[in-house]
C-alpha positions as CSV (number, residue, x, y, z in Angstrom):
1,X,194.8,-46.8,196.8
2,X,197.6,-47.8,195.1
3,X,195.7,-50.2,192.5
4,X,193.5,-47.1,191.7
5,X,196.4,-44.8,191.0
6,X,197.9,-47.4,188.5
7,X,194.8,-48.2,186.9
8,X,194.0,-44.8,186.7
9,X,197.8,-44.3,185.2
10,X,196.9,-46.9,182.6
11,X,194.1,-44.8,181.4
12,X,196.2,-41.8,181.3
13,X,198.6,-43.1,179.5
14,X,196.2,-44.8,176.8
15,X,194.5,-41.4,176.5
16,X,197.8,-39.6,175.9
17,X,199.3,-42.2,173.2
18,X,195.6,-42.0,171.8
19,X,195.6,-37.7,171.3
20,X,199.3,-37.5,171.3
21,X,199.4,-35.0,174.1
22,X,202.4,-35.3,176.1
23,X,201.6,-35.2,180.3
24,X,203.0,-32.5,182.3
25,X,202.6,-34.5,186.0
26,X,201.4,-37.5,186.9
27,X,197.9,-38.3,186.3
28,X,195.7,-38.6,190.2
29,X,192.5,-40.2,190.4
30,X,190.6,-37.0,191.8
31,X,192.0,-35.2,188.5
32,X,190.3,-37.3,186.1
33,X,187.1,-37.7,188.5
34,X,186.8,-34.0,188.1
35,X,186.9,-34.2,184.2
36,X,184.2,-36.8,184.5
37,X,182.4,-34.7,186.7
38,X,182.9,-31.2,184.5
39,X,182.0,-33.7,181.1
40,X,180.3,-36.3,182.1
41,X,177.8,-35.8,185.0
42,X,175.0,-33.4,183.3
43,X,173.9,-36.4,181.3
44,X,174.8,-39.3,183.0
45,X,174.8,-38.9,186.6
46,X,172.1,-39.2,190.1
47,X,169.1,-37.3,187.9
48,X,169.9,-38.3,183.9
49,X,171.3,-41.7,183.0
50,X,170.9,-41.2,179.2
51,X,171.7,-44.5,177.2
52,X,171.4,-45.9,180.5
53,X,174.9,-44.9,182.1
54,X,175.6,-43.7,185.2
55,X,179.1,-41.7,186.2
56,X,178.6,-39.7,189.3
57,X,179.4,-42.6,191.4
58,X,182.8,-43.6,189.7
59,X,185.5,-44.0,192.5
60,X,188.8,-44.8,190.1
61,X,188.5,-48.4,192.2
62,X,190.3,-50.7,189.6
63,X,186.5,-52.8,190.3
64,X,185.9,-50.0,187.9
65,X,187.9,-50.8,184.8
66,X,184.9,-52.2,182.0
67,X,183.3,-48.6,182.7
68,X,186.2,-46.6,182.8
69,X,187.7,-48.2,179.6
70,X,183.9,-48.1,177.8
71,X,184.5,-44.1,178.4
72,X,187.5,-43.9,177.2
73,X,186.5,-45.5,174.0
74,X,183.7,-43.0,174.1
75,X,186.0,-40.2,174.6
76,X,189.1,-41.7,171.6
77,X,186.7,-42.3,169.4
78,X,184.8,-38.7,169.7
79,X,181.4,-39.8,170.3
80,X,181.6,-38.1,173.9
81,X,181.5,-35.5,174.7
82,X,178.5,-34.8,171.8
83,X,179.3,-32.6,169.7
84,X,177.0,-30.0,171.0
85,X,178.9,-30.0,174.6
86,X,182.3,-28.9,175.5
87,X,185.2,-31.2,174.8
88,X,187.4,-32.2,176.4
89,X,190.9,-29.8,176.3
90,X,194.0,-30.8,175.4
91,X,195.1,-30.6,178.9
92,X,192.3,-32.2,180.3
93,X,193.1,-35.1,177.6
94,X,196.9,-35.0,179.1
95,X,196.0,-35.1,183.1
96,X,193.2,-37.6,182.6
97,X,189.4,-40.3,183.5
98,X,183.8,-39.8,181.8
């Protein structure tokens, strides 16, 4: 548990330095699961895998890290969520993670 708090801290952290939001507590794993969930799942989850990706199944295992950081490039670089879907709050962006 405690190698998925820290990698899920890492994350966080990247997040925050990359939209400058400042965090107001710690960052938890079941935090930025639930963002993934709330974002994330609709189209990429058990019944829609577009572009082939799956989320629903993400754990915040460090095992995890190549997904988790191909989201977060997803999510800095504003390609996720689409434009057509809700994005991501700037508190969401701060407690972070698709």
């Amino acid at each position: 548990m405690k190698c998925s708090i820290r990698f899920a801290s890492g994350i966080t952290l990247t997040l925050l330095f990359a939209s400058g939001v400042k965090a107001v507590e710690p960052p938890d794993v079941k935090t930025a699961l639930s963002i993934v969930q709330k974002h994330c799942v609709e189209c990429h989850g058990a019944d829609v895998q577009r572009g082939g990706v799956r989320l629903d199944k993400l754990t915040g295992d460090p095992s995890e890290a190549n997904t988790w950081s191909a989201v977060l490039h997803q999510v800095q670089s504003g390609m996720m969520p689409p434009k057509k879907k809700e994005r991501l709050s700037g508190q969401e962006m701060g407690s972070t993670v698709v």
